[in-house]
C-alpha positions, 0 to 999 in steps of 0.5 A: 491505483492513482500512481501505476500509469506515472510508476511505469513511465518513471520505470520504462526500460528499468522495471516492468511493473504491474497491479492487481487487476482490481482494487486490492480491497480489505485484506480479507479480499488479498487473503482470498485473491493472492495466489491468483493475482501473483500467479505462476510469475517471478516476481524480483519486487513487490511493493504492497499495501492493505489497510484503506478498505480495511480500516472503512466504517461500514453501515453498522458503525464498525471497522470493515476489518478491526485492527485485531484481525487487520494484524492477523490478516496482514501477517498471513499475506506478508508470510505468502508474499515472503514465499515468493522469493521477492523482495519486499517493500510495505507502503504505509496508508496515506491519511485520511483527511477530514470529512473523508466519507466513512472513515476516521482520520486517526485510523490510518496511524493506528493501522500504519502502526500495526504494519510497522511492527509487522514489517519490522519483525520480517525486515520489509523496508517501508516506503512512507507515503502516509510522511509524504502526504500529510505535510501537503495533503491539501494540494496531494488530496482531493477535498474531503477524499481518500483519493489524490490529484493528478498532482498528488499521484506523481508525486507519490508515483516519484517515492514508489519508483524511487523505492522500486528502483532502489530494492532492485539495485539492491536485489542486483548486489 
């Protein structure tokens, strides 16, 4: 959510790109929630991502989604995504830093894992923002949060509209 407004600056003139209107949530919200936020549109790219919400220790002490059924969930919205024709780019979980509320940080390498194998077996390039962060999570993250600085959101605003950009020239082949 952090790096929409910086995307569409990076891509004025070259894409018009657009969010759903809510936080995505877990996958078991995009399960429930795709058709209606892709809609009846044509979309030539789309650059996605679950796992966050999914991998978030709720009150009960477990995982809001175990990685057994983030697999399950993940396969399912990557098979409706295909569907659409798109081309399709996986954004890899940003880590999670230490004393972050609710979640662990060796979830998002565990998770990023399963939509690795995922995203390789259906040929969805990655675009690795969990890489761009870890090395500069200090001055990216905020302390303690899941969520970026302004700095940290431009730059990860640069990777996505790279990525974007790129898929759309391909597309154009």
């Amino acid at each position: 959510m952090g790096y929409t407004v910086p995307v569409r600056q990076l891509l004025k003139g070259k894409a018009n790109v657009h969010r759903v209107p809510e936080n995505g949530g877990p996958t078991t919200n995009g399960l429930g929630k795709l058709q209606t936020w892709l809609g009846n549109g044509k979309w030539d790219v789309i650059h996605f991502n679950w796992g966050l919400h999914d991998l978030r220790i709720m009150d009960d002490g477990q995982r809001q989604v175990s990685p057994d059924a983030y697999e399950k969930n993940l396969r399912e919205l990557v098979s409706r995504l295909k569907a659409t024709g798109a081309k399709l780019i996986w954004a890899t979980i940003t880590p999670v830093p230490d004393g972050a509320s609710k979640r662990h940080p060796e979830d998002a390498p565990l998770y990023n894992d399963i939509a690795k194998k995922i995203m390789e077996e259906n040929k969805i390039p990655i675009d690795d923002l969990y890489a761009l962060c870890l090395p500069q999570l200090n001055k990216m993250q905020r302390p303690q949060n899941v969520h970026f600085t302004t700095e940290g959101s431009e730059a990860l605003a640069k990777q996505v509209a790279a990525s974007i950009q790129s898929a759309l020239a391909e597309k154009d082949r």
